[in-house]
MILOVO-239599 format. One record per residue: y, z, x of N, C-alpha, C in turn; residue in one letter. Coordinates in pm, whole numbers, padded with zeros to 5 digits, always signed. Each point is the difference from the previous one (the first is absolute). Example, Ala and Ser with C-alpha at 12.3 -4.5 7.8 and 13.67 -1.06 7.14 Angstrom:
<sites>
-00569+00780+01319+00119+00000-00089+00120+00000+00090a
+00105-00072-00035+00119+00006+00082+00109+00073-00077s
</sites>
This chain:
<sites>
-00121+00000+00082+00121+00000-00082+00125+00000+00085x
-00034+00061+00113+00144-00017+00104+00008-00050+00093x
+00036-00030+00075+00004-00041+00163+00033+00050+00077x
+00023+00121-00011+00023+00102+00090-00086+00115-00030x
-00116+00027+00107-00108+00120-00021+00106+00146+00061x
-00082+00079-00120+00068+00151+00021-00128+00077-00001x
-00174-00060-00008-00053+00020+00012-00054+00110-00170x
+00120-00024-00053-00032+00037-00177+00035-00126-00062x
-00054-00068-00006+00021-00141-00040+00020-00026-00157x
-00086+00139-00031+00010-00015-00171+00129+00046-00034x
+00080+00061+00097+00131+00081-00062+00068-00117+00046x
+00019-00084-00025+00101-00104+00013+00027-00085-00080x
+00137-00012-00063+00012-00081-00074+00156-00108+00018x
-00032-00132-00074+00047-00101+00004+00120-00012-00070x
+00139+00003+00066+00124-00014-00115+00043-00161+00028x
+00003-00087-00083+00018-00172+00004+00135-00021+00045x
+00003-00103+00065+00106-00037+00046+00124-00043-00082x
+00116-00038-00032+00090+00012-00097-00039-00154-00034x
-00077-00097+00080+00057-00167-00046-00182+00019-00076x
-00048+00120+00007-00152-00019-00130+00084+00002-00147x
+00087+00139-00006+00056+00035-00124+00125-00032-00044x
+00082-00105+00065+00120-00064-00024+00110+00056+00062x
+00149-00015-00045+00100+00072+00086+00100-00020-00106x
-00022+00178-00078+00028-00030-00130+00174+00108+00018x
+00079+00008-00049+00111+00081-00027+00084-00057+00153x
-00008-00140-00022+00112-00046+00119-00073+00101+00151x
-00142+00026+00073-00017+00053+00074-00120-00012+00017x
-00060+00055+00120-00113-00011-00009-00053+00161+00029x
-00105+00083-00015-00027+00160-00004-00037+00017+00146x
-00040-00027+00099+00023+00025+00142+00099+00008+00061x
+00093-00054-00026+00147-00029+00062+00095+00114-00094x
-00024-00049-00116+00107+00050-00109+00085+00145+00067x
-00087+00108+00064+00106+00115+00007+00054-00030+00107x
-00028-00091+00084+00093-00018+00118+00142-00054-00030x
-00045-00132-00054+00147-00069+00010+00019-00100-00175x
-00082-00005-00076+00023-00092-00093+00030-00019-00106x
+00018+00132-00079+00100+00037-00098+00107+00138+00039x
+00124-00021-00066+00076+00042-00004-00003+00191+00025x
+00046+00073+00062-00039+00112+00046+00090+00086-00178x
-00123+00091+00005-00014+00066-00102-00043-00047-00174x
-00039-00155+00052-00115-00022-00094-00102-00061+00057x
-00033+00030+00143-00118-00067+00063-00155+00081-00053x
+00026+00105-00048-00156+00105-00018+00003-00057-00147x
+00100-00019-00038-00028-00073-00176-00093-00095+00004x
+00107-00114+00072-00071-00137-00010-00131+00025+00062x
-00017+00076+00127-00179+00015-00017-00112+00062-00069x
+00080+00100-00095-00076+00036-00102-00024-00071-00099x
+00080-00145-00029+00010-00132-00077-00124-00053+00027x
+00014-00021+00102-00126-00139+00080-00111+00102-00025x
-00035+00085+00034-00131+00135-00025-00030-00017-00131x
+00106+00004-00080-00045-00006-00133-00024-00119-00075x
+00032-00094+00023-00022-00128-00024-00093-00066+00057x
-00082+00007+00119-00046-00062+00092-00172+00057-00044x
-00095-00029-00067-00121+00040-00047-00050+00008+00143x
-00058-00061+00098-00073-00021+00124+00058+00107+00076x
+00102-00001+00038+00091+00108+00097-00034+00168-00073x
+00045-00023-00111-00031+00169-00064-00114+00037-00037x
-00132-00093-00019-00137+00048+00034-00013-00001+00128x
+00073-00065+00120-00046+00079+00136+00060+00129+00034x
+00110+00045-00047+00064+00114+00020-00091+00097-00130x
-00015-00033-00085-00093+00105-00120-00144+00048+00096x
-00067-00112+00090-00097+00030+00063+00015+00055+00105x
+00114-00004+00058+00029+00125+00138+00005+00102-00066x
+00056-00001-00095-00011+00158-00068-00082+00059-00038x
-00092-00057-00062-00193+00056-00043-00056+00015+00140x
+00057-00060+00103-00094+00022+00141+00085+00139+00064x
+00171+00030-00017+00019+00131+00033-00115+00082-00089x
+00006-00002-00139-00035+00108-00063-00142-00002+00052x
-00104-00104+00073-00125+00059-00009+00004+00052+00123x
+00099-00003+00113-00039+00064+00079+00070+00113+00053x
+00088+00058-00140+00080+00131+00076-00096+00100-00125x
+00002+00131+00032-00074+00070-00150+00016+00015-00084x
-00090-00025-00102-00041+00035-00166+00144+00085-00026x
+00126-00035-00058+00068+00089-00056+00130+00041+00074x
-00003-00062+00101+00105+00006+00083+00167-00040+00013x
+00055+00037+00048+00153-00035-00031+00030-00075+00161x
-00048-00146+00020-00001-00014+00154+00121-00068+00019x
-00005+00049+00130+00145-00065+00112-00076-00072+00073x
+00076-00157+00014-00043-00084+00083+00155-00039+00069x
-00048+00031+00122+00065-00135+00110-00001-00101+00028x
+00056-00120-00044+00025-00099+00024+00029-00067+00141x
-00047-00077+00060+00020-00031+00175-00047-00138+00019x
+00043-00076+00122-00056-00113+00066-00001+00036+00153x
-00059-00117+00044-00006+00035+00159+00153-00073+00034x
+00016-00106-00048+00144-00036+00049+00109-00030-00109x
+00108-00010-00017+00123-00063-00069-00074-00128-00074x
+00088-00005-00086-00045-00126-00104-00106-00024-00032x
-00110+00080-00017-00100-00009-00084+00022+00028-00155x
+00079+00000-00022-00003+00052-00131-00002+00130-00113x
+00023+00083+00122-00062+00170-00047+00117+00028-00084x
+00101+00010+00005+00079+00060-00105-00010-00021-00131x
-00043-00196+00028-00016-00076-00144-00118+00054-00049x
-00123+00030+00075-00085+00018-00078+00009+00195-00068x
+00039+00022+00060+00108+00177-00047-00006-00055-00106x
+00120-00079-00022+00056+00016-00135-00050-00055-00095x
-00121-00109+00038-00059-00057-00100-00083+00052-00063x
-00062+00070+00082-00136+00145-00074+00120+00117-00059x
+00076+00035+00072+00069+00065-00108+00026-00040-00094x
+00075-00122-00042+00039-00088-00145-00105+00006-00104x
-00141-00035+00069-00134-00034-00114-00016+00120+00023x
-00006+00108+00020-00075+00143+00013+00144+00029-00122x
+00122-00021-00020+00065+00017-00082-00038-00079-00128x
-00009-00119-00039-00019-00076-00069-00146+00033-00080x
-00070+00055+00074-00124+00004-00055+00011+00175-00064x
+00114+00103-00022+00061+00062-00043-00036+00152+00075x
-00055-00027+00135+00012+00160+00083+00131+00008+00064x
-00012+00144+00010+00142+00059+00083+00005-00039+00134x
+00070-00001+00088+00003-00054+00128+00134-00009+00043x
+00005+00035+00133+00115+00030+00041-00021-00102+00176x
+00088-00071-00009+00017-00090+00166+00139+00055+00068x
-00043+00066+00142+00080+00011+00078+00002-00080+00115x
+00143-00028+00050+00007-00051+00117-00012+00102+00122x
-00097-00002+00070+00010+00078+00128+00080-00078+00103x
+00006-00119-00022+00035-00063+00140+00137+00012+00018x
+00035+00136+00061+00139+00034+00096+00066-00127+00081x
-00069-00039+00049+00034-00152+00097+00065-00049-00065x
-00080-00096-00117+00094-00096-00070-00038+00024-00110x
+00074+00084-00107-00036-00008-00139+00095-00082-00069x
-00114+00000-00112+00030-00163-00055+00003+00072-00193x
-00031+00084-00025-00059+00022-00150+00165+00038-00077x
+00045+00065+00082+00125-00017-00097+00080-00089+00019x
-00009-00103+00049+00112-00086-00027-00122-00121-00117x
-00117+00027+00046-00096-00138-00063+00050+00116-00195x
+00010+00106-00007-00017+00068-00139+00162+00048-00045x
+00101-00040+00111+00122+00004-00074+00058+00081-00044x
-00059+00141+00107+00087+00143-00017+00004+00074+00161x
+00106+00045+00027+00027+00066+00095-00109+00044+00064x
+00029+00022+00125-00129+00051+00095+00071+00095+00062x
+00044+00124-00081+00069+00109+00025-00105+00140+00041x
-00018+00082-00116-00166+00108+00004-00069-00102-00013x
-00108+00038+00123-00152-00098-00023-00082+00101+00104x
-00148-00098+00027-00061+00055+00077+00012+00139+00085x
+00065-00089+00095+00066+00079+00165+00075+00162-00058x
+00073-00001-00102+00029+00098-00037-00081+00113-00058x
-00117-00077-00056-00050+00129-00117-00106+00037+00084x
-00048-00066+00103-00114+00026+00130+00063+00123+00104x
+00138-00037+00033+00076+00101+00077+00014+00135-00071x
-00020-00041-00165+00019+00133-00074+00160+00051-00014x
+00075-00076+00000+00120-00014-00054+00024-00088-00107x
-00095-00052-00071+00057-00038-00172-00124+00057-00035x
+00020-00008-00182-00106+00043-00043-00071-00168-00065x
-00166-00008-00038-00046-00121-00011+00039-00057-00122x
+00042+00114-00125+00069-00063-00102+00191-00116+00040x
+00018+00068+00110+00130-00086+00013-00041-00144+00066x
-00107+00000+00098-00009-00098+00042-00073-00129-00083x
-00065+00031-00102-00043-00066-00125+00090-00110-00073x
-00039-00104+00055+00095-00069-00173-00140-00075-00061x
+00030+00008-00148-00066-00129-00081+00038-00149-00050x
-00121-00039+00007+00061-00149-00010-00047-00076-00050x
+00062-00049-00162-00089-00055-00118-00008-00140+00020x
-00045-00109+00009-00054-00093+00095-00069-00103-00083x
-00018+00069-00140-00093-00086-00093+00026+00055-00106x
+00160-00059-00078+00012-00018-00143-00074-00062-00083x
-00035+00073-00083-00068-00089-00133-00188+00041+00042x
-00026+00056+00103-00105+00016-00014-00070+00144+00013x
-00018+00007-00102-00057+00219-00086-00100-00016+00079x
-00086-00083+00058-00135+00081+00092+00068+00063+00166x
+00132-00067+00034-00011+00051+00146+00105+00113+00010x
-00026+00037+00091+00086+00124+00099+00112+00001+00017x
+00076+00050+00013+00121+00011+00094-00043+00018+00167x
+00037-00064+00122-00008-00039+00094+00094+00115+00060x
-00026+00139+00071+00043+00051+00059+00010+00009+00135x
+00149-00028+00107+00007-00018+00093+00066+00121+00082x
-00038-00025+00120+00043+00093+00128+00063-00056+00126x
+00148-00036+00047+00059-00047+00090-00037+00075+00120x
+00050-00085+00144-00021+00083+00110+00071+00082+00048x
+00096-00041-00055+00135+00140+00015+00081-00063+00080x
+00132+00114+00060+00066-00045+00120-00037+00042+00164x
-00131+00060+00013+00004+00039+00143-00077-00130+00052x
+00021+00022+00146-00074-00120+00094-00132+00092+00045x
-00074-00148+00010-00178+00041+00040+00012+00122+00113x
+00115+00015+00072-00051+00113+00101-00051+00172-00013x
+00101-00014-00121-00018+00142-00100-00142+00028-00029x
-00075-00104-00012-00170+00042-00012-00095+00092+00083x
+00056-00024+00155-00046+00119+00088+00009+00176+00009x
+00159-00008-00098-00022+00114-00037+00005+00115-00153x
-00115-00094-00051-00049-00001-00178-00164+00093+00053x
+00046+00095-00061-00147+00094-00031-00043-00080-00113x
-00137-00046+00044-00092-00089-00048-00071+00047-00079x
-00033+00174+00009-00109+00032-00081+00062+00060-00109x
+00172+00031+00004+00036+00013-00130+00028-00115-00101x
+00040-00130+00091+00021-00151-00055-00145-00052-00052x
-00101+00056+00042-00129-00025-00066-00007+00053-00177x
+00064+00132+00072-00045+00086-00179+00099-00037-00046x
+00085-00063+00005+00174-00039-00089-00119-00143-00085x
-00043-00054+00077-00016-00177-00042-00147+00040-00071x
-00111+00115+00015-00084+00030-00084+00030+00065-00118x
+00131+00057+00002+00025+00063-00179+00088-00097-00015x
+00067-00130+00020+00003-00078-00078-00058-00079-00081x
-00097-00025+00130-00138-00095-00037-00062+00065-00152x
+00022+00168-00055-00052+00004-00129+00097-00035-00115x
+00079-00071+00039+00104-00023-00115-00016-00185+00003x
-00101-00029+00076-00012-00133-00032-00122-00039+00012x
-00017-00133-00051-00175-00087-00012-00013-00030+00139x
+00125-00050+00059-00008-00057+00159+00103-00051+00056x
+00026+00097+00095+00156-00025+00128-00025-00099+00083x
+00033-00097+00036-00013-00074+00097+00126-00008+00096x
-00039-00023+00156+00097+00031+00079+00050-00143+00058x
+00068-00071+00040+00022-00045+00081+00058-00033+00114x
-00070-00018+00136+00056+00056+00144+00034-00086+00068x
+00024+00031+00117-00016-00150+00115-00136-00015+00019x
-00008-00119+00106-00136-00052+00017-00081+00106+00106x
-00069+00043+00038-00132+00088+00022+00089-00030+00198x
-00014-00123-00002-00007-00032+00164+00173-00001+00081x
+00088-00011-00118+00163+00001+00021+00065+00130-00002x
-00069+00111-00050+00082+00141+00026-00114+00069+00014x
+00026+00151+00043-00107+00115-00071+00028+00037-00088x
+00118-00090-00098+00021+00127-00085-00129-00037-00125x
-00073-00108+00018-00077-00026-00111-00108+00111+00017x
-00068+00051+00100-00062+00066+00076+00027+00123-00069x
+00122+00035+00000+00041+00163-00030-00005-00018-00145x
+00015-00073-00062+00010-00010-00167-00170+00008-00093x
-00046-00066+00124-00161-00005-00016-00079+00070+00008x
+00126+00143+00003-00099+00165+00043+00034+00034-00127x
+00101-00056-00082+00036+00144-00131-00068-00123-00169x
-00094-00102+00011-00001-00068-00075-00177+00021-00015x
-00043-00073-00097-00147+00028-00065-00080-00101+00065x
+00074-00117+00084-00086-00103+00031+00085-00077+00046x
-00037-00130+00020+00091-00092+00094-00076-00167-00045x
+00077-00088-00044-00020-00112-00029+00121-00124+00066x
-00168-00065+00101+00053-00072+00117+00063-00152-00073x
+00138-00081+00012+00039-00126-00043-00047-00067+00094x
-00115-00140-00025+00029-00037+00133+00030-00178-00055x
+00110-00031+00028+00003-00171+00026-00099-00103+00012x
-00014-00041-00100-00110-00115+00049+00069-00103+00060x
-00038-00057+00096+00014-00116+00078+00060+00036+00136x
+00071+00167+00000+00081+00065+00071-00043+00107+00097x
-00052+00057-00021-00033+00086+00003-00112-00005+00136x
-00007+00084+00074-00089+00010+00152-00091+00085+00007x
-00126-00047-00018-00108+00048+00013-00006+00157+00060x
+00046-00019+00117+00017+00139+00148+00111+00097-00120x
+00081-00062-00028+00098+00082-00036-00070+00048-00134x
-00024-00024-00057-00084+00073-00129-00076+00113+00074x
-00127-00015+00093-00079+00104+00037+00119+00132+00067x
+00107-00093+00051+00105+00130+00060+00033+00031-00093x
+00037+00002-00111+00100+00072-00109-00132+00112-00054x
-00131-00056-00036-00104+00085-00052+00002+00129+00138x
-00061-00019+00103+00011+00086+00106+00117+00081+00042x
+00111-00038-00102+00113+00105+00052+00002+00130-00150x
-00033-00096-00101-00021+00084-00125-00108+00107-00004x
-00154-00060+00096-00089+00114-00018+00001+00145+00023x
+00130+00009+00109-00020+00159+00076+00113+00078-00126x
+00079-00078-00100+00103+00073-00074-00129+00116-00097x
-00130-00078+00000-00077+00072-00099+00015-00087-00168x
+00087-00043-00035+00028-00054-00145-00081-00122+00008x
-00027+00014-00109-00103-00162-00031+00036-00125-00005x
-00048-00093+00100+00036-00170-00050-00078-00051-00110x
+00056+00015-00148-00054-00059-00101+00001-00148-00001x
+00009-00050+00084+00005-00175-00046+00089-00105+00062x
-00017-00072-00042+00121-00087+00077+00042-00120-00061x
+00119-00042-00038+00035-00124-00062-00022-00128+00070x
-00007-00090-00034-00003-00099+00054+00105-00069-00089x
+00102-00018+00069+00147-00092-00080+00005-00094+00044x
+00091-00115-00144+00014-00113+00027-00095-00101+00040x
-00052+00048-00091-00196-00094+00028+00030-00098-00076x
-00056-00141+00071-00011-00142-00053-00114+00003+00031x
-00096-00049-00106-00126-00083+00036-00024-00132+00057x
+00157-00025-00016-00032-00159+00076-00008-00010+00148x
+00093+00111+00017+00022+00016+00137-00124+00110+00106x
-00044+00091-00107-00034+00122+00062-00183-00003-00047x
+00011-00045-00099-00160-00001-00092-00081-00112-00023x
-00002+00019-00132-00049-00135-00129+00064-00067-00013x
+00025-00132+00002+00116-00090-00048-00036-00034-00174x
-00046+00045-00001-00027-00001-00220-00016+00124-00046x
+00101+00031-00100-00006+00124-00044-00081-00006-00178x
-00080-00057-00030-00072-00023-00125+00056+00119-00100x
+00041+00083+00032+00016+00116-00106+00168-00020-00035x
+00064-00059+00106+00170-00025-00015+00016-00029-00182x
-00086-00110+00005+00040-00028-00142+00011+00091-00138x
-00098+00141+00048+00029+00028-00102+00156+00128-00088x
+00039+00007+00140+00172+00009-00030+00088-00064-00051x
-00057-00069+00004+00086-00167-00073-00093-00039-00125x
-00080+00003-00058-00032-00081-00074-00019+00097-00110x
+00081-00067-00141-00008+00085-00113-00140+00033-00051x
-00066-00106-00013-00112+00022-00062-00130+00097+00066x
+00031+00103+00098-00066+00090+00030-00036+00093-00055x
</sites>
């Protein structure tokens, strides 16, 4: 199923490339939070394409049945979000399992960890004032750093989309964050939701993904198809094993079968075709 062995081969799953599922809301969903709609309706328009896009939101509905089978029976899990390098796609895919984990009507809350370069409040169009960095230092409380964000008018099955900015401090402030109280801060949140998801820098570009990967329930690797380096995958797994937290899986983004697989997708049609 992937092309990149993690040696759990079954925990891997396939998110399609944007030219399988079209390039719908003037954008395409890999790119989109970077640069391609307008800042502070960029998390909209990708909650548009998520919701519109049948193929794309059964691959994100199925990352989500694969968190739930592999964190425990009943659990309120925190996942970390990570790649081994830049531009794989990890933020997008953040927000896309957040969107359908919303849409499909659980609670869930997406924070930006990534101090470096955060991107979530300007992609969601509210200040990046209290966030993260603050309520970890233990100078805000987690209700201030909270906003909600209704994302899908007109539709009574989904969620409200609750978000978490990175705040105003720089990544250096992380060295001196007591970790084991930033653990129990992000586990009694974790009971006020179905599922927090984090998103960091890439595994191999800071430590700070490293340090984030100590206070979370698990860790789910992005990796680029077509991009992505063999060596550098086994390094990102080997830097995660000694944190102790689990590598649940690993994405495989931006998958073309033409390029990467099957060049016939026999089942394509049935997204498209009424008479199914």
């Amino acid at each position: 199923m992937s092309a990149v062995s993690l040696d759990t081969e079954e925990y891997c799953w396939d998110i399609p490339a944007d030219r399988s599922v079209g390039t719908r809301s003037g954008g395409t969903a890999n790119t989109l939070l970077d640069r391609k709609a307008t800042p502070g309706l960029r998390l909209r328009a990708l909650a548009t394409i998520v919701q519109s896009t049948p193929e794309l939101r059964d691959a994100y509905n199925a990352l989500l049945t694969g968190i739930q089978l592999n964190t425990p029976l009943g659990s309120h899990p925190s996942i970390l979000v990570t790649s081994t390098q830049p531009h794989e796609g990890k933020t997008t895919v953040a927000s896309c399992l957040a969107i359908a984990a919303a849409l499909s009507g659980q609670t869930v809350l997406l924070i930006d960890g990534d101090l470096r370069r955060p991107s979530l409040a300007s992609a969601a169009g509210i200040a990046n004032g209290v966030g993260f960095a603050e309520m970890i230092e233990g100078r805000a409380d987690c209700d201030d750093a909270i906003k909600c964000l209704d994302l899908f008018e007109g539709n009574k099955g989904a969620s409200t989309l609750s978000v978490m900015t990175a705040g105003g401090k720089s990544a250096e402030f992380l060295a001196s964050v007591n970790w084991g109280k930033a653990r129990a801060t992000i586990a009694a949140i974790a009971q006020r939701f179905a599922l927090v998801l984090f998103d960091s820098p890439p595994i191999l570009a800071a430590n700070d993904a490293l340090m984030l990967a100590g206070i979370v329930d698990g860790v789910l690797l992005v990796v680029g198809a077509g991009s992505a380096d063999r060596d550098e995958v086994r390094r990102a797994r080997e830097q995660i094993e000694p944190v102790g937290t689990p590598l649940i899986g690993a994405v495989l983004n931006q998958f073309d079968p033409k390029l990467h697989g099957r060049p016939d997708r026999p089942y394509l049609g049935y997204y498209h075709d009424e008479r199914r």
